[in-house]
N, C-alpha and C positions, 0 to 999 in steps of 0.2 A: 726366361728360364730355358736354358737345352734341355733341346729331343733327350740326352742322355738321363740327367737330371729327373724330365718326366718319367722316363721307362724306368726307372727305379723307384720311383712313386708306386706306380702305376704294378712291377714286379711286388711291391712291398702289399699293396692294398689288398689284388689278387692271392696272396699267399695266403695274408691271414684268413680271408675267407674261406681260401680251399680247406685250412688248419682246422676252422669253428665249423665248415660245413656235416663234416661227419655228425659231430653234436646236436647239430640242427634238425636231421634227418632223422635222428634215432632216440630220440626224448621224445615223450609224450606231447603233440602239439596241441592237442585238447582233453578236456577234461568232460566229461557228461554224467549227471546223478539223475538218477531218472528211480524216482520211488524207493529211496532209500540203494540203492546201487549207485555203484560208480564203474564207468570206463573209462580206460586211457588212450590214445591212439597215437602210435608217432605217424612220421609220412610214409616211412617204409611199410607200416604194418596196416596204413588204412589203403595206403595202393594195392598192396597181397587181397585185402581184406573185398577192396572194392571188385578185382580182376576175380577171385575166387567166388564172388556172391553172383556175377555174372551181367555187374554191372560195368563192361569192357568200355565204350568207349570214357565213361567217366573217371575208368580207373586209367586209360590209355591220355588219358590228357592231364591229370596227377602226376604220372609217371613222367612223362614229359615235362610239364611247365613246372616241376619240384624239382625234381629226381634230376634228369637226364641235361635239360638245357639250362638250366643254370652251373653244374658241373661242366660242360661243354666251354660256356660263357667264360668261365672262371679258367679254369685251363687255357684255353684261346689267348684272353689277355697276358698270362703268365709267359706263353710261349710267347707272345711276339714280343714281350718287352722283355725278355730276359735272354731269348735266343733267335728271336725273328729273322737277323741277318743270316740266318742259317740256312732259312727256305730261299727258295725262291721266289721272286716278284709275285708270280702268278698264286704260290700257295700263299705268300703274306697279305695278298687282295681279297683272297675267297674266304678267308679264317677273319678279316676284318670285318667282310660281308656280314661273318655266319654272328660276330659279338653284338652286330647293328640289329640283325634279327632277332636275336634273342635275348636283347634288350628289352621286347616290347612283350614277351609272354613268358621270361624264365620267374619263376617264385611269386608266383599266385597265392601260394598260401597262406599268406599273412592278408592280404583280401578275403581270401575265401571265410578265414579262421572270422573275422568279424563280421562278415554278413552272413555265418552260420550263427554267432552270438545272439545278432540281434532278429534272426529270424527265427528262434526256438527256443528266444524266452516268450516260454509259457505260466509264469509264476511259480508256482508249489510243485508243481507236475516234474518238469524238467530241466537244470540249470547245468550250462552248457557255462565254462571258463578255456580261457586260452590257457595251454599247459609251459613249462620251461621252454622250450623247444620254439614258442613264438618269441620270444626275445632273441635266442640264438640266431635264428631264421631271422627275425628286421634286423640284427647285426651283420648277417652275411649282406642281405639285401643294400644294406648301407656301403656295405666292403665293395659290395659289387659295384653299386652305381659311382662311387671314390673311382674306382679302378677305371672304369670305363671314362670318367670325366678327365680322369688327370694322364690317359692316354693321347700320345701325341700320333695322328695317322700321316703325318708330313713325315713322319720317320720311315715309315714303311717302302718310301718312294725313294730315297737315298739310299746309297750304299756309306754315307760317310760315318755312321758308326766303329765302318769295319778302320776305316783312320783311328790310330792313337793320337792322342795330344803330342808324346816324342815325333811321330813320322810327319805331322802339320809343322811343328818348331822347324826340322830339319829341311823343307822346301822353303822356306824363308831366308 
């Protein structure tokens, strides 16, 4: 399979994600009924919720491994496989860096969401569900790690994208 071939995978997988990501973020990703009440919380609103209660670094590592580097992540790949020939060498290394990094800590929350599950059922008291928003969130997550798999990094080191198939025929 060509580099080319990949990076249109790899622009295709990235997008949809970026697409669903708004969704993901802004639906309710749990559900909690705690004595006849219920709350909902997306990610946006429990990041606000957590940085406001004054609970900062837990809301500052939300923000991050939700919010920020998985957006990051997802943009990264979009850029190198749709327009990467455009940087330069040295930017197309560091942005490949930053998607290997943020591979290992972007979208926590579909972890998080399940070991808050099973750690606050408490029977009758209080029943904690995953809300819409965790399905959207493992589909990005899924989008993401397509994206980053079906990325080729031997492209990055070539300039032979910027070659068309006419101007290869025509040295022959």
């Amino acid at each position: 399979m060509g580099a080319l071939q990949c990076n249109r995978r790899t622009a295709a997988f990235a997008l949809a994600g970026l697409l669903l990501y708004p969704v993901a973020v802004s639906l309710p990703m749990i559900r909690v009924d705690q004595f006849g009440h219920h709350n909902d919380a997306s990610i946006l609103e429990g990041t606000a919720t957590l940085l406001s209660g004054g609970h900062v670094l837990v809301g500052v590592v939300v923000l991050l491994c939700s919010i920020v580097l998985p957006l990051g992540k997802l943009l990264s790949l979009l850029t190198l496989s749709a327009g990467g020939w455009l940087m330069r060498r040295e930017h197309r290394a560091l942005t490949y860096h930053f998607v290997e990094f943020t591979g290992r800590w972007g979208m926590l929350d579909v972890l998080l969401v399940a070991i808050l599950v099973a750690v606050l059922k408490l029977g009758d008291m209080v029943e904690v569900s995953a809300g819409p928003a965790a399905l959207a969130f493992t589909a990005c997550v899924v989008l993401s790690l397509l994206a980053s798999a079906s990325f080729d990094p031997h492209s990055l080191w070539s300039d032979s994208d910027l070659v068309t198939a006419d101007e290869t025929s025509d040295d022959k």
